[in-house]
C-alpha positions in Angstrom: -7.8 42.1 15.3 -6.8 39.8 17.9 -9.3 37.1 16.2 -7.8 37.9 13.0 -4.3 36.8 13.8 -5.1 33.9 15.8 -7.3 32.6 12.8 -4.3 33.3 10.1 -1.8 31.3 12.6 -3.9 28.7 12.7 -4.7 28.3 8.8 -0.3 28.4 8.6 -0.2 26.0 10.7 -2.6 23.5 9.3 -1.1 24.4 5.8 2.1 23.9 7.0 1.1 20.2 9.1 -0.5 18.7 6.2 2.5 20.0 4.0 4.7 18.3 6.1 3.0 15.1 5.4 3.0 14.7 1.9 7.0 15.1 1.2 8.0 12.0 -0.8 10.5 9.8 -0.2 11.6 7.3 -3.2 12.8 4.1 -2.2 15.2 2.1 -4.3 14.5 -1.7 -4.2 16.5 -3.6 -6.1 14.8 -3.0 -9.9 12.3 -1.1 -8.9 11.4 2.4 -7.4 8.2 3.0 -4.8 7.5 6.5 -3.2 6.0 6.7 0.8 5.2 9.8 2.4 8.0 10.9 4.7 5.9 9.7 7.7 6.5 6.2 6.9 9.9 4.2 7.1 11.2 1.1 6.1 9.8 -1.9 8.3 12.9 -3.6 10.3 10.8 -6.8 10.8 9.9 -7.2 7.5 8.7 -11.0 6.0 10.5 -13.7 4.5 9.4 -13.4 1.1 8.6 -9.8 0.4 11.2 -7.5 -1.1 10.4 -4.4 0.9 7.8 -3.5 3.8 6.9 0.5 4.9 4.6 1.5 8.1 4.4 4.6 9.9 7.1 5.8 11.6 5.8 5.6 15.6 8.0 8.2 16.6 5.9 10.9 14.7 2.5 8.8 14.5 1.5 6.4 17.1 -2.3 6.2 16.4 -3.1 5.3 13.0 -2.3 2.1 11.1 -0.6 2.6 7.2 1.5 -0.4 6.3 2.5 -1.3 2.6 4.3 -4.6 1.4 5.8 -5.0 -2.1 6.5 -8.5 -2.9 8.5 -9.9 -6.5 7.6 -13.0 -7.4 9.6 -15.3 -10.1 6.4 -17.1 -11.0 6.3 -16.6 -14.4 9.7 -17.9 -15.1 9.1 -21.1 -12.9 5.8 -22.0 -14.9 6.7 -20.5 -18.3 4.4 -18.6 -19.2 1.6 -20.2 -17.8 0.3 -17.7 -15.1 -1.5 -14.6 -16.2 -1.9 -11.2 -14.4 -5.5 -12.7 -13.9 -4.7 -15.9 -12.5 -2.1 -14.2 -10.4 -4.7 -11.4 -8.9 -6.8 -14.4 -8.0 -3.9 -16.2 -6.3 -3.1 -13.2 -4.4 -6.8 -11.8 -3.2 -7.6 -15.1 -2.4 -4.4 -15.1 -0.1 -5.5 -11.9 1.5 -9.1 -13.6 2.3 -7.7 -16.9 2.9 -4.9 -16.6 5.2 -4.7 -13.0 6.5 -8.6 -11.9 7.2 -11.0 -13.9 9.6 -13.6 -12.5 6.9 -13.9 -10.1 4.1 -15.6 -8.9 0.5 -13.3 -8.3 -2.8 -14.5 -5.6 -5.0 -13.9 -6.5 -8.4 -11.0 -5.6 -9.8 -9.9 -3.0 -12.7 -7.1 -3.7 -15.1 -5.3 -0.4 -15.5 -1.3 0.5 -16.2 1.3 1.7 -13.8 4.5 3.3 -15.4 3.5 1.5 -18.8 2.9 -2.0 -17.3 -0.1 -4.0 -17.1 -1.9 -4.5 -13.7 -4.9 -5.1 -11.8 -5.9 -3.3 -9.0 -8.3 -4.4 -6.5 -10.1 -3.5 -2.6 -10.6 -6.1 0.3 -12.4 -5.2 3.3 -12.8 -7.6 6.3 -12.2 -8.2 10.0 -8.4 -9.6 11.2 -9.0 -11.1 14.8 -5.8 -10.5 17.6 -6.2 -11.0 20.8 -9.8 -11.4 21.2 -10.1 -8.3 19.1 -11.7 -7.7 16.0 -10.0 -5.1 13.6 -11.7 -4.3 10.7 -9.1 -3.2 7.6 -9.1 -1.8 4.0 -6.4 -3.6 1.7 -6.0 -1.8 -1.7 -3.7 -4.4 -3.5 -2.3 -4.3 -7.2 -0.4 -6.6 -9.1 1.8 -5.9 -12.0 2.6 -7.7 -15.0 6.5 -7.2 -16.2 8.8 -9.4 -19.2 9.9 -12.0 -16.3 8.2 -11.2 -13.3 4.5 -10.5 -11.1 5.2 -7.8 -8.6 2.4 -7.2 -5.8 2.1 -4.0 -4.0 -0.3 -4.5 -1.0 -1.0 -1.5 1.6 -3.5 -1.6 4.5 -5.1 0.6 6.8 -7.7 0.4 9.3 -10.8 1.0 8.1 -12.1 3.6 10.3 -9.2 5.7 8.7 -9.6 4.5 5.1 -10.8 8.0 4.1 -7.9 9.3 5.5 -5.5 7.2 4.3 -6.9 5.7 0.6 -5.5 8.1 -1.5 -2.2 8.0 0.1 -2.3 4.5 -0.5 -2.9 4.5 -4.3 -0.3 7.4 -4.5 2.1 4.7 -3.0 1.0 2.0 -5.3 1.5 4.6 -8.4 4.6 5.1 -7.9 5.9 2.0 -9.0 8.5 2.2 -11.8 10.9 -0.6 -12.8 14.4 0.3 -12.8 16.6 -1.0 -16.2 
C-alpha cells in the first residue's frame, strides 16, 4: 500500500513537472508573433541587429542551454528582388559556419511552410570554442520568405541535450505568424 502511494505521488509529480514546462507564452514582436515555453524569457543583452532574442530563464534552469534569435532583415527591398529564400538560407548557414562555429556540418535543407509562408529549414552541428573550451551545439535555423521581407529564426542548444530540447525548438520556430 505504502509502495502504491509513493509510486502514484511520484507519477503526479512528473506529470505535473513536465506540464509545467510546456505552458506557452506568445510573444509580440513588432509584425510578427513567436511562442517559447514559459521557462524561457526575453534576453536583456540581446544583439544589435536581431529583432528579439529568448534563453532560459536561470532562475528556474541553470544547467541546460536553449537560446533562440529571430532576426528581420529588409534585404529584399534593398536589392529588389534579387535575393531568393535560397540564396538567403545560404547567406545565413554559411554565417552560422563562418563566423559563429570553430567547425561544423549543414544538413541539407527542406523547403516547407510556416503559417502559409515559404521557408527553408535546416540543422548545423559543430564545436564553438570559449575559453579553452570546446562546446559542441545543435542549431535548427529557418528562414522565411514574406511580400517585403526574409525573417530568420535561429535556436541552439547544446548538443548533449539536443534530444531534449529539438522538438521544443521546432515548436518555437512553428509558431511564427506575421501579424497584418
Amino acid at each position: 500500500m505504502k509502495t502504491l502511494l509513493i509510486t502514484v505521488l511520484l507519477i503526479i509529480s512528473l506529470l505535473y513537472s513536465c506540464s509545467e514546462d510546456k505552458i506557452p507564452i506568445e510573444y509580440n514582436c513588432e509584425n510578427f508573433t513567436i511562442t517559447v515555453p514559459e521557462y524561457m524569457i526575453k534576453s536583456q543583452g540581446r544583439t544589435e541587429d536581431s529583432f528579439a532574442e529568448f534563453v532560459i530563464d536561470t532562475t528556474k534552469n541553470t544547467k541546460d542551454i536553449l537560446n533562440v534569435v529571430i532576426y528581420k532583415d529588409d534585404i529584399k527591398s534593398d536589392r529588389k528582388g534579387k535575393t531568393t529564400l535560397s540564396t538567403y538560407y545560404k547567406f545565413v548557414a554559411d554565417d552560422i559556419l563562418d563566423k559563429t562555429l570553430e567547425s561544423g556540418s549543414l544538413n541539407a535543407p527542406k523547403e516547407i511552410k510556416i503559417n502559409g509562408l515559404p521557408a527553408m529549414i535546416f540543422e548545423i552541428t559543430g564545436s564553438y570554442v570559449e575559453e579553452k573550451q570546446n562546446y559542441e551545439y545543435l542549431f535548427v535555423s529557418v528562414v522565411i520568405e514574406s511580400t517585403d521581407n526574409f525573417y530568420e529564426i535561429t535556436t541552439w542548444t547544446l548538443l548533449e541535450s539536443s534530444e531534449k530540447y529539438k522538438s521544443t525548438m521546432e515548436d518555437i520556430i512553428f509558431s511564427f505568424k506575421l501579424v497584418e
